[in-house]
N, C-alpha and C positions, 0 to 999 in steps of 0.2 A: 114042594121041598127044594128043587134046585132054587126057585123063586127064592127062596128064604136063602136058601147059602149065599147064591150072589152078593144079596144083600147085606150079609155079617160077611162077607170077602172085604168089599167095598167098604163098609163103616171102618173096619178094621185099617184098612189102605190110608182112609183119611186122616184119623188117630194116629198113624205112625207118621204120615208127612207133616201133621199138624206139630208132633212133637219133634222132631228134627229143624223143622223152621224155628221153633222157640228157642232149642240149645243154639242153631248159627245166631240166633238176633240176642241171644245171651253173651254168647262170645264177642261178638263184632260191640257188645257197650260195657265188655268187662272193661273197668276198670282196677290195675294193680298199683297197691301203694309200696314200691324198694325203695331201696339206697343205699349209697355204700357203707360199710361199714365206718370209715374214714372222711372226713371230708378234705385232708389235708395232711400229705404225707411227705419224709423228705428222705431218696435215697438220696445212694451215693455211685459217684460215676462205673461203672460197670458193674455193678449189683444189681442181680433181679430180686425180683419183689412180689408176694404173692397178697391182692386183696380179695371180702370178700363182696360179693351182693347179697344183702336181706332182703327175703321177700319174693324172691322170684329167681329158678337159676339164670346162672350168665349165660348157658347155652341158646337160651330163648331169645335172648338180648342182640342188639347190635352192638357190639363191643369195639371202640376205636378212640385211636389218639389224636388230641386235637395239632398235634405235629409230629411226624414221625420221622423228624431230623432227631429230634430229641428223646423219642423213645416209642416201642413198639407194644403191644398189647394184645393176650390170646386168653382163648380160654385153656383153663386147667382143671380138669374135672370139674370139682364144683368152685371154683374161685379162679383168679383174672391175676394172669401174670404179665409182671412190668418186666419190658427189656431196658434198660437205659442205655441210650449212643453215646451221648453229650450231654454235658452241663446244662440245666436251664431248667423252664420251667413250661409243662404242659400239662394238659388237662385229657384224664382219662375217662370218658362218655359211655355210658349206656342207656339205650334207646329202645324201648318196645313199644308196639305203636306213639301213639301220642304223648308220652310218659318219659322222661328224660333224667339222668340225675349226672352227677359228675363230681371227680373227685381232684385235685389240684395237687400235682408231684412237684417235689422241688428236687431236681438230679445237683447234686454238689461234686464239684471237682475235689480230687485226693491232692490235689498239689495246687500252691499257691507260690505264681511265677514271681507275683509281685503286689505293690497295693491296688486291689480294684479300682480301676475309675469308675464315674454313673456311666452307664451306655446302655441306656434307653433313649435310644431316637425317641425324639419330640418331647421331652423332657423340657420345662421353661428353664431361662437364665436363673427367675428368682428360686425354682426350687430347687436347680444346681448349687447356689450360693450359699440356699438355707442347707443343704446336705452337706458342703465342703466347706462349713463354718469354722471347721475348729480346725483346717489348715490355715497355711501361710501361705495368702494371697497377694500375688507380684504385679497384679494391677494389668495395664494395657500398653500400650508402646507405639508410639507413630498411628498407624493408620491400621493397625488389628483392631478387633472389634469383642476376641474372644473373652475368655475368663480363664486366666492360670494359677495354677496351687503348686505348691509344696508339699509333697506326702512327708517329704523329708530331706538330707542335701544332694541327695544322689536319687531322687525319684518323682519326677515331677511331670502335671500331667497339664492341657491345654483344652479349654473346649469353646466350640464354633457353635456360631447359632445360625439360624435362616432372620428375614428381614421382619416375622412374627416374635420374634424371639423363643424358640424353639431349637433344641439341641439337632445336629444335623452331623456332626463330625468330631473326632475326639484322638490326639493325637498325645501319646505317652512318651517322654524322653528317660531311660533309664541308666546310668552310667554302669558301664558293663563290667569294672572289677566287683563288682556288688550283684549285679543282675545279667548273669551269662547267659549267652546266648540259647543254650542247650536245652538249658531252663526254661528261657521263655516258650521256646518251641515247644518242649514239654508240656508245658503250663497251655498252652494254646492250643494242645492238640485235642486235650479232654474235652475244650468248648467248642472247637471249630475243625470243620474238615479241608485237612491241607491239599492245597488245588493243584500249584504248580512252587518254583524252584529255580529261580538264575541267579548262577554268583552265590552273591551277598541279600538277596532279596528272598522273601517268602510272602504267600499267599495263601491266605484259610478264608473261609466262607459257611456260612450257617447262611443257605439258599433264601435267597428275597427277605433275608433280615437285614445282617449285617456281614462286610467284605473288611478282610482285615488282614494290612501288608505290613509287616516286619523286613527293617534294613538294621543290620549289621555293622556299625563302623568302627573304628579305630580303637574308640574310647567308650563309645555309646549306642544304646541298643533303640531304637523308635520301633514304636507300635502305632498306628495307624488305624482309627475305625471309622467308619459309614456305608450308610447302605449300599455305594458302589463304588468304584474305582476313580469314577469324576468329580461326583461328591468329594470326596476326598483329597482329592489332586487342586478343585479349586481353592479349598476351603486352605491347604498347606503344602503348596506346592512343591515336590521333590529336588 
């Protein structure tokens, strides 16, 4: 009789480890099909924003921003709230093992300082040309090498290329009974976080993108972009 129980102990032991291996080796090749509900959303500068996941909750997920200058991302019970910092645009990711989906925010500023230039580093000459077609184009001068436009007669912007021809630096001249200074600061604070402050000079930066210095003068207000300080200094020297 013991003889016999050992052995219904034992089968039973096996049967239970047998069926726990099969649920981990279940798990470990589950595959889950989400996504967001959105593929393509567009706040606005300091507006959160609530999305959802289908298919799987967000708490199981990796949930992160693909920049977190531009905006930060948690969970909320069952759905994924957008913090917006700044203007731009990034990309909200979820990740459960191997399985990945992503949704693209566009954060829009509430004020507009002035006309947007392109300012997308690496941007070619020709597709700057083809975008700034339907201004008034003042051609080159001596030994510049840029491309200048006309937004209009008191808004006018400049841009610099590298020896690929590729956008490298972007300088805006705006005449300042039109385009105050306060404004512009305003308008630049939405996209860029202000660094430093001398004088007449300012400095905003969106970290290993782009650096961007604002002078003040008399009659007219310059705006200044590229990716750093020297870049920009060579390209239009102060």
């Amino acid at each position: 009789m013991k003889k016999i129980l050992f052995l219904m102990t034992a089968a039973l032991m096996i049967i239970g480890c047998s069926s726990d291996d099969d649920n981990n080796n279940s798990d470990e090749g589950e595959q889950i099909d989400f996504h967001f509900d959105k593929k393509e959303i567009t706040a606005t500068y300091e507006e959160d924003l609530l999305i959802e996941l289908m298919g799987i909750a967000p708490s199981k997920c990796n949930i992160y921003s693909s920049d977190e200058f531009i905006l930060d991302v948690s969970n909320n019970n069952d759905k994924i709230k957008i913090v917006p910092h700044y203007a731009g645009n990034a990309l909200v990711i979820a990740e459960y093992k191997n399985v990945k989906d992503t949704c693209n925010v566009k954060v829009k500023p509430t004020l507009s300082y002035a006309e947007e230039p392109i300012l997308t580093l690496g941007t070619s000459r020709s597709e700057v040309k083809k975008q700034m077609s339907q201004y008034q184009h003042s051609g080159t001068v001596g030994g510049y090498t840029g491309e200048d436009y006309f937004f209009n007669t008191k808004s006018k912007v400049c841009y610099q290329f590298d020896t690929n021809d590729k956008l490298i630096a972007i300088k805006q001249e705006l005449t300042k009974s039109s385009y105050g200074i306060n404004r512009v600061k305003e308008g630049l604070s939405q996209r860029y976080k202000q660094t430093s402050h001398s004088n007449n000079v300012y400095w905003y930066s969106h970290p290993n993108i782009m650096t961007v210095r604002v002078e003040e003068q008399v009659s007219k207000v310059y705006v200044w972009f590229a990716k750093d300080a020297v870049i920009m200094e060579q390209c239009y020297p102060w």
